[in-house]
N, C-alpha and C positions, 0 to 999 in steps of 0.2 A: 706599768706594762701596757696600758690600755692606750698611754700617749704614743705608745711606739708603733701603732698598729693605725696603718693607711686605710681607713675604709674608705673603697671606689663605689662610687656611683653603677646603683642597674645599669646592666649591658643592655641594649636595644634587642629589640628582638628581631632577628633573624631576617624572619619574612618579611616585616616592615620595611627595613632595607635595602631589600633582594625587590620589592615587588614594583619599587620608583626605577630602577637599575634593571628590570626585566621590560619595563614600559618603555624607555628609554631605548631598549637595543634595537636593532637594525633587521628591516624584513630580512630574510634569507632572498639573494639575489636572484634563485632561481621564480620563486613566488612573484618579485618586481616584474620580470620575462610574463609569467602568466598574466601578471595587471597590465601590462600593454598588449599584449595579446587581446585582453577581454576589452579595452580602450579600443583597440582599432576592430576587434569584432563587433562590438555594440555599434560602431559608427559606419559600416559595412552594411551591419544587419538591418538597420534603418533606411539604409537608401535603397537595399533590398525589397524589403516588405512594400513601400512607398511606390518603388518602380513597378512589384508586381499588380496593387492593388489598381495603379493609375490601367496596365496596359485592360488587366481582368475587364476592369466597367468600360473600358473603349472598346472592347472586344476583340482587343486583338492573340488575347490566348484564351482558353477553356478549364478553370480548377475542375471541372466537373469532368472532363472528356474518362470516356472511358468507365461510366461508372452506370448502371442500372436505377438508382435511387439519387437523382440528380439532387434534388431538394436537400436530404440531408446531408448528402456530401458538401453541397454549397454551405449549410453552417456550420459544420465542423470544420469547414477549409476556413471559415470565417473566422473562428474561435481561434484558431491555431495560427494565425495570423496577429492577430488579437494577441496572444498569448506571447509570440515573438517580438511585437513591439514589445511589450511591457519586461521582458528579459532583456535585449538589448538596452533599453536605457536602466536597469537594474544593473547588465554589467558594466557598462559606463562607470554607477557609480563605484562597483565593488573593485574597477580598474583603477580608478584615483583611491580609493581608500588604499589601496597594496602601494602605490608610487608614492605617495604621502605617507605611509607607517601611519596608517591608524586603522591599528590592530584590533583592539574591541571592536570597530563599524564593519571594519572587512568580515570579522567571525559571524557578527548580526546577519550583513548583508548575504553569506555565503548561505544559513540557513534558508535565507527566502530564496535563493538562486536552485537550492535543493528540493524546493518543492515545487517551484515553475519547472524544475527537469523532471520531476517524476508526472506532472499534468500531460507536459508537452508528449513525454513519452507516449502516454496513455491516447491521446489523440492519432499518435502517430499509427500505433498500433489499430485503430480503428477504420486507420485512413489507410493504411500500405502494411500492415501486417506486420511480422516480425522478421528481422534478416538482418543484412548487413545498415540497413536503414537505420538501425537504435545502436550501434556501432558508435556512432560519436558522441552521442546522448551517455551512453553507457561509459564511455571515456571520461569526461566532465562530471559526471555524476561520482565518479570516484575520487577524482581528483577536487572537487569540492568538497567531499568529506573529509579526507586527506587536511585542507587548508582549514574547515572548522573547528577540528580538534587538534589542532597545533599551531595556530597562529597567535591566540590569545594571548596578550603580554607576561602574567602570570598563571598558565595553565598549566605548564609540566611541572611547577611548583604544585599548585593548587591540588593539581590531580594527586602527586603524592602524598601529601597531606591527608588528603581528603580518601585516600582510600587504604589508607593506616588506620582514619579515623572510622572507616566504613566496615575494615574490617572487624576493630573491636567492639564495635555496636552490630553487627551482623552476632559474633558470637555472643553477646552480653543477650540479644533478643531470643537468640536460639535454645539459649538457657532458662529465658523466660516463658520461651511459647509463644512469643508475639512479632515473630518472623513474619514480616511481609503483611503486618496492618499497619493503616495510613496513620499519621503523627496528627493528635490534637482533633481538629473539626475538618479533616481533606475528606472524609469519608470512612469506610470499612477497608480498602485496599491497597496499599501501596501501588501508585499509577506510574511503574515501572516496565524497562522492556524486559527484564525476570518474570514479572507478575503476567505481565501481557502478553507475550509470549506464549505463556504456560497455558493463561484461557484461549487461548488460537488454537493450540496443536490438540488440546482433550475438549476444547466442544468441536471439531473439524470432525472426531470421531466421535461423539455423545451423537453429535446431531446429524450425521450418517447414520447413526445405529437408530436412531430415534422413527427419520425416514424411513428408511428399508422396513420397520416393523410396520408402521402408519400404512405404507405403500400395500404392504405383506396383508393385513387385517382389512385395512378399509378400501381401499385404493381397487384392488384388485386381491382380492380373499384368497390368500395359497398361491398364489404367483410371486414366487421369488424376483426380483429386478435387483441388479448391481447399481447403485443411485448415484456410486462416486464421483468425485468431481475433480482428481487428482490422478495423475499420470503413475503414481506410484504411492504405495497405502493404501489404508482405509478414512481417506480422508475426503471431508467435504467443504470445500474453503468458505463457501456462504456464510456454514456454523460458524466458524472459526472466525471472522470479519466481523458478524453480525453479534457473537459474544462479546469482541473487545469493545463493539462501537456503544454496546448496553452496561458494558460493566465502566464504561468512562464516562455514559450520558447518568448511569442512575446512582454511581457511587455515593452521591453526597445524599443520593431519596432511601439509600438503606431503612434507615428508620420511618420513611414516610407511610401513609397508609398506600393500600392494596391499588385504590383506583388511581391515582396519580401515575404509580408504578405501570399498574397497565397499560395505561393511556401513553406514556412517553413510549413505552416498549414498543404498543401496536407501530405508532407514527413511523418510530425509529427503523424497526424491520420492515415494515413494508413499504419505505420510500428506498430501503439499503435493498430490499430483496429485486423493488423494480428497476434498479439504478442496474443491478449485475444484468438481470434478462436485456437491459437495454445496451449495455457495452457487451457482450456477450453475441446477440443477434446483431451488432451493426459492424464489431470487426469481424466477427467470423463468420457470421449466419448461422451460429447454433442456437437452436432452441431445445432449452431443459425443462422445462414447465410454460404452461401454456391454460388459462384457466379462463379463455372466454366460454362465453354461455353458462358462468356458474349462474345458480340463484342463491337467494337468501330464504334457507328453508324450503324450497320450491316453491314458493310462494310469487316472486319476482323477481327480474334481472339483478341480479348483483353488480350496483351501482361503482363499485370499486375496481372492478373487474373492468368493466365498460371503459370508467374515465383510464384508468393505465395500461389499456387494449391485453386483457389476460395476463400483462405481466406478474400481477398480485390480486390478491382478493380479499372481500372483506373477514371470511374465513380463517384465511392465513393469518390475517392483522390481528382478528383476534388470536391465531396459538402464540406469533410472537408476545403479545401482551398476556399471556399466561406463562409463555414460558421467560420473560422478563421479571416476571412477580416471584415466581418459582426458582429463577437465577438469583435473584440479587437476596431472596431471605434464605433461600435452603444450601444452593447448590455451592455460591460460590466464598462459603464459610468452610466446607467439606473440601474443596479445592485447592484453596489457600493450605489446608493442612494437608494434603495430598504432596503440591510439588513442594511442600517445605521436607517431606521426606529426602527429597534430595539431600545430599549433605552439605553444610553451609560452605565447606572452605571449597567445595567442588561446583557450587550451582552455577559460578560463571560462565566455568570453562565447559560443562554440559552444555548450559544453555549455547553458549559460542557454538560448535561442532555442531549442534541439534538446529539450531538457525539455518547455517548454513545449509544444510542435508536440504532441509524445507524451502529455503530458496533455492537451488538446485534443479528438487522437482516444481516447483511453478513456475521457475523458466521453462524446463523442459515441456510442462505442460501445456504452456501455450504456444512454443515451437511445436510440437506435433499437433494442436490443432488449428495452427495455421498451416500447415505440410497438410494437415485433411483437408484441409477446406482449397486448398490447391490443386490436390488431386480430384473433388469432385467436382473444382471449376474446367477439368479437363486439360489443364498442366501436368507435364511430363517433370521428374525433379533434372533438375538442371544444378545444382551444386551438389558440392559432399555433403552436407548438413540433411537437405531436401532428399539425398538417397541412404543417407542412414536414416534415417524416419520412415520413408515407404520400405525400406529392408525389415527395421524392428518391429514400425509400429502401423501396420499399414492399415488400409478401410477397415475390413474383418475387425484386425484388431480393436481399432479404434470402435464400431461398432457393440463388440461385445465389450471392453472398459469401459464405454461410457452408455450406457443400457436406453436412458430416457434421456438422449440427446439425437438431434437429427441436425445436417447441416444443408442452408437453404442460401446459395450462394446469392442468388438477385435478391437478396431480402439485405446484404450489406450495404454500407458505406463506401465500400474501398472501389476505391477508384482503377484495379485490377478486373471488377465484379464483371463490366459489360465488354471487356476486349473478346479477339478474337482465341481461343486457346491454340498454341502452337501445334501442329504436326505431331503425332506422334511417332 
C-alpha cells in the first residue's frame, strides 16, 4: 500500500513567491505622473532657487523687504532656501526612483521628502505665517504619505501578515501584563506612535496641572492664571513634546543611576523649552515665559538665562532634570499601565480618532494665533478663515485663553511684521 501512495514534495511557501512577483509588478501609473512631476519640479526648483539667490546678492530684489527684524529674517530666508535646494535634488531622485520601479528607494526616499516638508513648513510658518501659503506643502505632505505606505513591493502583503501577527502577540501580551514594554535591551517602553502618543496627550495635561499649581504657590501665591497652551482643552504642548523627546532620549538610561538621568533631562528640556520660546516669538511674536534677570539663588545673574536671552534658565533646567529622573523611574511605569487600560482590540482605533481630534486643535491653534497676531499688527481679516477667528476667537478671547502670553509683532520674523496695515 505504501508503494501506491505519491509523496509530493513541500509546497513553497506562499510569501516567498508572492514577494519576487510583488517586486517585479509595475508602479501604478498614476504614481509614474507624480515622478515626473517631482523630475521636472526638482529641475524647476533649482533654477529657481539659483535665479533668486543670483538676483538677492546683486541687489536687485529684498528677501527682507517688509519685515522689522531684517537680520533674522535674512537667515531663515537663508535656511529655507537652503532647505529648497536640498528637496529639489532629493525629488529628482525620488522622481527617477517612481519612472524606474524601484520601489523600496522611492519608499526610503519618500520618508526623507517627509521630513524636508514638515522643516520647510515650519520655516514657512515663521516666515509668512499660516494661510493659503502651507496649502501646497500640506498637499504633498499627504500625498507622500499616501506613496510610503503603499508603494513598497511587498507591503500589503507584509502588512497583513504582520498585523495578524501583531494582533496575536497584542493579545498573548495583554494576558501577560506586558503590553507596551520594549522587546529584549530597546529599553523600558515600546517606542511606538500608541506608546507616544499616549505620553503627549497626559503629560500636555500633567504638566499643565503641574504649572498652574507651581504658578498658583510660588510664582504668584493665590493668583490663579490659565497657563494653557492649546486652543481647546486642558492642554499644554510643551509637556507633551518635551515628555516624548525624554521618554525617547532616556528609555535605554532606565536603569541608569539618578545623575546621568538628570543631566540628559536638564540638556534636553531646556534646549527643547528654548527652541519653542524661539519659534514661538519669531512667527508670532508671542511670548509665554520670559525669565531674564533671574539669579541663581540671588546671589548672581543666571548665566543660563543670559546666554538664551530669558528663553530658559538654569532653574528650569534643573526641574526638567528632576522631572526626567521622576519620569523615567516612577511616572512612566504607572503610565504604561494606565493607557494599557485601554482595551487591546480597541487602542488603535482610539488612538486613530484621539490623534486626529489633537491634530485638529494644533492646527487650529496656530491659525487663531496667527488671526491674533494679524489683528494686533492692525490687519483687518480679509478671508473667511481670518473672520471666523476674529468672530469666535478674537483678542478678549484670545487674551483670556492664553493668560501668560502677550503678542509683540516687531519682535517677529515675518516679513508681513514692518508693512503698512491696510485701512480699516
Amino acid at each position: 500500500m505504501a508503494s501506491t501512495q505519491n509523496i509530493q514534495p513541500d509546497a513553497p511557501e506562499p510569501t516567498s513567491a508572492a514577494e519576487p512577483a510583488a517586486s517585479k509588478k509595475k508602479i501604478p501609473i498614476l504614481y509614474k505622473i507624480y515622478g515626473l512631476y517631482c523630475l521636472l519640479a526638482g529641475i524647476v526648483v533649482i533654477g529657481l532657487v539659483a535665479t533668486i539667490v543670483i538676483l538677492s546678492t546683486t541687489g536687485a530684489i529684498n528677501l527682507t523687504a517688509g519685515s522689522n527684524n531684517a537680520s533674522l529674517t535674512f537667515i531663515l530666508t537663508v535656511i529655507q532656501f537652503v532647505l529648497m535646494g536640498v528637496q529639489s535634488v532629493v525629488m529628482l531622485l525620488f522622481g527617477v526612483s517612481l519612472l524606474r520601479n524601484r520601489r523600496r528607494h522611492a519608499a526610503q526616499i519618500a520618508y526623507l521628502l517627509i521630513a524636508i516638508n514638515i522643516i520647510g513648513t515650519i520655516l514657512e510658518i515663521m516666515l509668512h505665517g499660516t494661510g493659503a501659503n502651507l496649502l501646497g506643502a500640506g498637499i504633498q505632505l499627504l500625498i507622500l504619505i499616501i506613496i510610503s505606505v503603499t508603494i513598497d513591493p511587498t507591503l500589503r502583503e507584509e502588512r497583513r501578515r504582520e498585523r495578524a501577527k501583531r494582533d496575536a502577540e497584542l493579545e498573548r501580551e495583554a494576558k501577560a501584563g506586558t503590553l507596551g514594554r520594549a522587546k529584549g535591551d530597546r529599553g523600558f517602553i515600546e517606542l511606538d506612535f500608541f506608546n507616544l502618543f499616549w505620553v503627549f496627550v497626559v503629560c500636555c495635561f500633567l504638566g499643565l496641572v503641574i504649572e498652574t499649581v507651581y504658578h498658583m504657590v510660588v510664582v504668584d501665591p493665590g493668583v490663579y492664571q490659565d497657563r494653557t497652551g492649546m486652543l481647546f482643552g486642558p492642554f499644554s504642548p510643551i509637556y507633551g513634546f518635551g515628555a516624548v523627546l525624554m521618554t525617547v532620549a532616556l528609555n535605554r538610561f532606565y536603569k541608569s543611576n539618578f545623575i546621568v538621568i538628570f543631566l540628559v533631562s536638564a540638556v534636553i528640556g531646556g534646549l527643547f523649552e528654548a527652541a519653542v520660546s524661539w519659534f514661538m516669538q519669531t512667527a508670532f511674536g508671542a511670548v509665554a515665559w520670559d525669565y531674564t534677570g533671574s539669579t541663581i539663588f540671588g546671589l548672581c545673574p543666571d548665566p543660563i538665562a543670559i546666554i538664551f536671552q530669558g528663553r530658559t534658565s538654569a532653574l528650569f533646567m534643573c526641574m526638567w532634570g528632576a522631572l526626567g529622573c521622576v519620569w523615567i523611574k516612577l511616572c512612566l511605569p504607572w503610565l504604561l499601565k494606565l493607557i494599557n487600560l485601554i482595551p487591546w482590540k480597541a487602542r488603535y482605533g482610539v488612538t486613530t480618532i484621539c490623534a486626529a481630534l489633537m491634530l485638529v486643535n494644533g492646527v487650529m491653534t496656530l491659525q487663531a494665533l496667527d488671526c491674533w497676531y494679524q489683528r494686533e499688527s492692525g490687519y483687518q481679516p480679509t478671508s473667511p478663515i481670518e473672520e471666523f477667528y476674529a468672530k469666535n476667537f478674537d483678542n478678549s478671547y484670545m487674551e483670556h485663553r492664553f493668560q501668560s502670553m502677550t503678542i509683540t509683532p516687531e519682535q517677529t520674523a515675518r516679513v508681513d511684521a514692518g508693512t503698512e496695515a491696510p485701512a480699516s
